[in-house]
C-alpha positions in Angstrom: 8.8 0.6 17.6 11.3 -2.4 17.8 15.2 -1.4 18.4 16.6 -3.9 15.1 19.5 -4.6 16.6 17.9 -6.5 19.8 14.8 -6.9 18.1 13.0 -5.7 21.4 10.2 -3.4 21.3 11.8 0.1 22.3 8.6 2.4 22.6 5.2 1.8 22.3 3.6 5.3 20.5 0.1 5.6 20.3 -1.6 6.6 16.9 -5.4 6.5 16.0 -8.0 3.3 15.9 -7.3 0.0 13.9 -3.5 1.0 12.2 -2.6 -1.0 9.2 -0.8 0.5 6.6 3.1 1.9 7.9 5.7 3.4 5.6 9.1 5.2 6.2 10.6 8.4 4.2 14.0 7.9 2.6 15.6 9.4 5.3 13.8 8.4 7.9 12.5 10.7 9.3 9.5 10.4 9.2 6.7 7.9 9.7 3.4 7.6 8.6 1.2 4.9 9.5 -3.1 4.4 8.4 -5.4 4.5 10.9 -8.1 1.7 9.3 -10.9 3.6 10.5 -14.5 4.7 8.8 -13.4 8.4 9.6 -10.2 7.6 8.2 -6.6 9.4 9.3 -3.1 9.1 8.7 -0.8 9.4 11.8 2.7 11.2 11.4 5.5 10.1 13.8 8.7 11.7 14.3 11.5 9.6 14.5 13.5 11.4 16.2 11.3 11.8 19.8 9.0 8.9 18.3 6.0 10.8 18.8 3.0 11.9 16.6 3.8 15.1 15.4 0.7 15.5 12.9 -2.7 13.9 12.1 -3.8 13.8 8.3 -7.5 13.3 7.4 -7.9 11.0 4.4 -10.4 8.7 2.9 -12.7 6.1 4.7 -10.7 3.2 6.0 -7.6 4.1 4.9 -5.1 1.0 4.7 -2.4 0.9 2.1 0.7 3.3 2.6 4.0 4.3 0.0 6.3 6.8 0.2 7.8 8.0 -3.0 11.8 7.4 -3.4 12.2 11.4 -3.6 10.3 11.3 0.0 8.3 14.2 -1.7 5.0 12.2 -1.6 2.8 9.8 0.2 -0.1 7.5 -1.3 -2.4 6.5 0.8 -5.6 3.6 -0.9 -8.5 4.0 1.2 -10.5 0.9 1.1 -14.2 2.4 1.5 -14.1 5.2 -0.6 -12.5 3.8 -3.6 -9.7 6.5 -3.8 -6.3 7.1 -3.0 -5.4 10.2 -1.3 -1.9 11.9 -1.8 0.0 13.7 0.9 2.5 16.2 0.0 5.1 15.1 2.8 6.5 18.7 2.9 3.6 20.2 5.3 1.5 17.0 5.0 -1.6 18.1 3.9 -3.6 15.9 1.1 -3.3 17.6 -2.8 -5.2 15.2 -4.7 -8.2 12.5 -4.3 -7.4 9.6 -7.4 -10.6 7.6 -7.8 -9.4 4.4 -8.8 -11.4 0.6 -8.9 -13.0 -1.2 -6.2 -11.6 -1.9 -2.6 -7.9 -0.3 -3.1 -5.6 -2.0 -0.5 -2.1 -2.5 -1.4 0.4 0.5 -2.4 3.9 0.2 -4.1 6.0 3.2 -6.1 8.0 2.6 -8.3 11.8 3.1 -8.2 11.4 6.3 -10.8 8.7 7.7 -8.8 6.7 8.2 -11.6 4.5 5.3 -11.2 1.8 3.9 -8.2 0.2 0.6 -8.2 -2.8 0.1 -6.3 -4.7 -3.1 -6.3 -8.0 -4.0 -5.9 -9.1 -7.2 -5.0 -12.9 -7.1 -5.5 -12.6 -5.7 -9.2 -9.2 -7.9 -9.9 -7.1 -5.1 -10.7 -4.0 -2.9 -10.7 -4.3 0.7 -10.9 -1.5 2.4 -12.7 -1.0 6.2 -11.3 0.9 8.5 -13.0 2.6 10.7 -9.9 3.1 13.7 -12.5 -0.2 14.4 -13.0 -1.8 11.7 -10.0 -4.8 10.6 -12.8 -4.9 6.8 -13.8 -3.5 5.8 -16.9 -3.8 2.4 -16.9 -5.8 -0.9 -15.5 -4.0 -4.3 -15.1 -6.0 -7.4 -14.8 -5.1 -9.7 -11.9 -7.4 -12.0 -10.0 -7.8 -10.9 -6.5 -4.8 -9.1 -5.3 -3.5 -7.8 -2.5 -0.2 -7.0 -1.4 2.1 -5.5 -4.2 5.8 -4.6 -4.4 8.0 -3.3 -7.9 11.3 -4.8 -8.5 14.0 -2.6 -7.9 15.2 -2.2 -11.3 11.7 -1.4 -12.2 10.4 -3.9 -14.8 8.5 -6.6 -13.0 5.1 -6.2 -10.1 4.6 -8.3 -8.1 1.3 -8.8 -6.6 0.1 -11.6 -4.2 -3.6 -13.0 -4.1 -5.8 -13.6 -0.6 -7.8 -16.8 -0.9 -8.5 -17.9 -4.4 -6.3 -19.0 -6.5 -4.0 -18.2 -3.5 -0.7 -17.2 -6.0 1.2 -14.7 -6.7 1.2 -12.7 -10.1 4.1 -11.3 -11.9 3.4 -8.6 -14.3 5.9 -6.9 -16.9 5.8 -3.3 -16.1 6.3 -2.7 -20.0 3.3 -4.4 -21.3 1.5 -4.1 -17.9 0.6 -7.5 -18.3 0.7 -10.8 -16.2 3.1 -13.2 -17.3 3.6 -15.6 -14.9 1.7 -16.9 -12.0 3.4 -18.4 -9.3 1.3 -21.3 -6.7 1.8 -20.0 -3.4 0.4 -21.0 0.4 -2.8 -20.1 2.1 -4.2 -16.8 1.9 -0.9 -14.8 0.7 -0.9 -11.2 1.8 2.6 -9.6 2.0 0.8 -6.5 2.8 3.7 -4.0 2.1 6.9 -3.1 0.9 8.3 -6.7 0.5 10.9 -6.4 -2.1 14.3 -4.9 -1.4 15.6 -1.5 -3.2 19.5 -2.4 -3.6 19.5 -3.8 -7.2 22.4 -5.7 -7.1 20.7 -8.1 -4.1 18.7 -11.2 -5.2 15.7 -10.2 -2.9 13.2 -13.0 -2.1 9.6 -12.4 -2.2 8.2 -12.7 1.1 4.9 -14.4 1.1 3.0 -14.5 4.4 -0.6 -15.2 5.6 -2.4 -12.0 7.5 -2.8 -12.4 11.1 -5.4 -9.2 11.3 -9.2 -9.7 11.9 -10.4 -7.7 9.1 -14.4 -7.9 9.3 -14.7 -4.6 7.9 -12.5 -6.0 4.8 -15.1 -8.9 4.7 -18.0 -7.3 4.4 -16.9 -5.0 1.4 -16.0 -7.9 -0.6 -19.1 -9.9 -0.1 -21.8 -7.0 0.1 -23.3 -5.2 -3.1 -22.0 -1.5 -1.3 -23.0 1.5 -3.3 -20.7 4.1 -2.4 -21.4 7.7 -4.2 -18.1 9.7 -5.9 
């Protein structure tokens, strides 16, 4: 945990193997980070004592993390089952398994809450999840992407693309289509929440390259893996 106003590293908590994925509740008071592991888990930390208060069995390597703006919710895209798994944050326990396309990684809610995108690089989509019923409703084409983030006032995704073509795609939330691609550096991740939520801010879109070894990652976008639902 690093103190923001020193930007020294305060306390050093100790959650399961490999975590990835970290998200914050509205009001902070909780966190809950993804412990990239085969048996897959989700770590709970209370702010407050900054200690792990709860451990949450999800899906196989679970990576991707969102909390929805009413803090009621947590998604959750676990990479090697093809699922996401939702956490009701009230006594963290999982209500729902979503099946949704290949290799889900990146996680962003939308500033209604009644929206999740999920990508998924190896099929070159978006998974739209409905959060009132938690059932797909829709599939957005996008080659390769990775990290995601919606636009505070809710009408653009952005959603960034590892290795080739190495840009980043900006789809219309209305149409849920791409309509512009923008060229970007090597490898962009911007694994997750990279767009502010004050609408009235001109937030820029924060494009980085990962620093994480992610064999694991490798190996289920170059192997034929059949995984049984």
């Amino acid at each position: 945990m690093i103190a923001t106003a020193t930007n020294t590293v305060a306390a050093t908590i100790q959650v399961g193997n490999r975590p990835y994925g970290v998200a914050v509740t509205p009001d902070g008071g909780k966190v809950y980070v993804a412990n990239n592991e085969f048996f897959g888990s989700v770590s709970v930390i209370d702010t407050a004592t900054d200690a792990v208060v709860g451990t949450i069995t999800v899906g196989s390597l679970p990576i991707g993390v969102a909390v929805t703006p009413n803090g009621a919710s947590v998604y959750i895209a676990n990479e090697y089952d093809d699922t996401v798994s939702v956490i009701d944050a009230s006594n963290d326990t999982v209500t729902a398994t979503i099946l949704v396309n290949s290799v889900p990684l990146g996680v962003a809610v939308s500033q209604d809450g009644t929206k999740v995108f999920v990508t998924s690089p190896r099929s070159g989509t978006v998974s739209v999840i409905d959060t009132a019923s938690n059932i797909v409703v829709g599939t957005i084409r996008s080659s390769f992407p990775f990290g995601v983030a919606v636009t505070p006032d809710g009408s653009k995704i952005y959603a960034t693309h590892e290795g080739s073509p190495d840009t980043v795609s900006v789809i219309d939330t209305a149409s849920e289509a791409v309509i512009a691609t923008i060229n970007a550096g090597d490898s962009p991740v911007a694994f997750g929440k990279f767009i502010g939520g004050q609408p009235h801010r001109s937030s820029p879109i924060a494009v980085k390259e990962s620093a994480v070894d992610q064999p694991q990652l490798a190996d289920r976008m170059t192997e034929d893996i059949s995984v049984a639902h």
